[in-house]
C-alpha positions as a printed Julia matrix, in Angstrom:
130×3 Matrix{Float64}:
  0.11  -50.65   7.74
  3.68  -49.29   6.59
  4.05  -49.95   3.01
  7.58  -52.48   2.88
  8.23  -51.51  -0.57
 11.23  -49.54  -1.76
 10.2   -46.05  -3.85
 11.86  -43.16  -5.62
 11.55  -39.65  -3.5
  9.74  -36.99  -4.87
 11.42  -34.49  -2.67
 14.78  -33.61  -1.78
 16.04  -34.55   1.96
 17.51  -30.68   2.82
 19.08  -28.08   1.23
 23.61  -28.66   0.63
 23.5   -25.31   2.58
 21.63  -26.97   5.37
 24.71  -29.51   6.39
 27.03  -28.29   8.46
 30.57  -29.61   8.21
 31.69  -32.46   9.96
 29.06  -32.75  11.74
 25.98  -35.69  11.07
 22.62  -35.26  10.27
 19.87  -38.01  10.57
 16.77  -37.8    8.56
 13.28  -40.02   7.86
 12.68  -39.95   4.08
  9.65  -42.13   3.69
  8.04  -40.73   7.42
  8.95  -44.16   9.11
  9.1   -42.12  12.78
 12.87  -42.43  13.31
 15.77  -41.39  11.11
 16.9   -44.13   9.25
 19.99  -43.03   7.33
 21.51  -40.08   8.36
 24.76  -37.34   6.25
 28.15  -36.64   7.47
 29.3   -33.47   5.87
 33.88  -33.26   5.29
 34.02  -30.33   3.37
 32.8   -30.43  -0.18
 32.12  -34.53  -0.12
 29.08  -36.09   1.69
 28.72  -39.65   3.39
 25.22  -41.52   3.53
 24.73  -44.72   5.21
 21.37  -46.2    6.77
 21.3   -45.98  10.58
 21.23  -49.82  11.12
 24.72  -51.6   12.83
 26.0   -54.38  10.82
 26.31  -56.19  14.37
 22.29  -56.0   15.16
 20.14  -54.86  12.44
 17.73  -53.13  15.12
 20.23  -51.19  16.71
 19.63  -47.19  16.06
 23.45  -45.88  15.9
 22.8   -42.21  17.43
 23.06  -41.68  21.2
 20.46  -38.71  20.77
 19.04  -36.88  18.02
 21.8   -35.88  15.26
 24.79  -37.86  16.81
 26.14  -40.29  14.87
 30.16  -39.83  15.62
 32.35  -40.45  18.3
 33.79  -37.43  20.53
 36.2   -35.93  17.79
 34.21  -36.38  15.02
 36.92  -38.68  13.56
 34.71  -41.85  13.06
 31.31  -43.07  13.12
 30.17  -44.46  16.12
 27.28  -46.65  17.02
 26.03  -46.13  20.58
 24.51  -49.42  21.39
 27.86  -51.23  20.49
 30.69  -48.76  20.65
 32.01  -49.95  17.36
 33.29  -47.11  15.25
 33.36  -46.98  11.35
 35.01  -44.95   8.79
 32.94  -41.87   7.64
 34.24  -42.71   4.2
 34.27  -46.33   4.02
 31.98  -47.0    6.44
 33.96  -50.32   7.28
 33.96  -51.27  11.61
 37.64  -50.37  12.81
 37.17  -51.11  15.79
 34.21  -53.31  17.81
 32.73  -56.55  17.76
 31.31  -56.11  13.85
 34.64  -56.02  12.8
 35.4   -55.5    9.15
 31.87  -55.41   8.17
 30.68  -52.3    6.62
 27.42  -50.06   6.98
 24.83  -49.68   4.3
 25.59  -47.05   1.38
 22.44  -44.46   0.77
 23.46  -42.77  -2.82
 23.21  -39.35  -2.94
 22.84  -36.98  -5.63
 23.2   -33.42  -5.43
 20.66  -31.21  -8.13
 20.24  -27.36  -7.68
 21.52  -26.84  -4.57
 19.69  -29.52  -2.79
 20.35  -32.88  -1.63
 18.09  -35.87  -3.44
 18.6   -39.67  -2.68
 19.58  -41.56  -5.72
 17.43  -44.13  -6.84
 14.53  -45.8   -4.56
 14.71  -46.1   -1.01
 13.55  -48.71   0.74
 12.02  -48.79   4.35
 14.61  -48.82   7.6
 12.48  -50.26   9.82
 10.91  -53.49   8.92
  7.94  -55.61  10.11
  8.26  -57.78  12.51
  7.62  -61.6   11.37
  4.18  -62.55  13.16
  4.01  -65.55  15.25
């Protein structure tokens, strides 16, 4: 059973070097089976939101494996809805979550290498039971 509680990292998610710019990167820090927050790289500032649409919690926002933006790399996109976010707000500009934003993952950056700040909580949780 997949613990549901939120914990502190004890290792770093990648190295900065590792990123390439403006381009996304999903990862799993607590070895859930699917990314749940992935990185979007604009030059020396990075973005990290949890890969969960405001519009249906469920919904994985990559259309395959490392693909979280739309064609030019402009905006965040989810694939299940079309909506698109900002990389730097992550507020919905356009679709039908409109407004709402996606969920923050703080970074910090300590010898070269990329840490998330604080604890992390699971992305995918347990279904209720009936």
């Amino acid at each position: 059973m997949r613990s549901v509680e939120a914990r502190e990292l004890t290792e770093p998610l990648c190295r900065l070097a590792d990123l390439p710019e403006g381009r996304s990167v999903g990862f799993d820090p607590l070895g859930e089976g699917r990314d749940t927050m992935f990185i979007i790289r604009k030059g020396a500032a990075l973005h990290a939101w949890r890969n969960h649409c405001p519009h249906y919690d469920r919904a994985r926002m990559a259309w395959k494996k490392d693909e979280f933006l739309n064609g030019d790399r402009t905006r965040i996109m989810c694939a299940a809805h079309g909506a698109l976010f900002g990389i730097e707000s992550g507020i919905c500009e356009i679709g039908p979550c409109l407004g709402e934003r996606l969920t923050p993952v703080p970074l910090a950056i300590r010898g070269g290498a990329v840490w998330i700040e604080g604890p992390y909580a699971p992305g995918f949780r347990p279904r209720a039971k009936a």
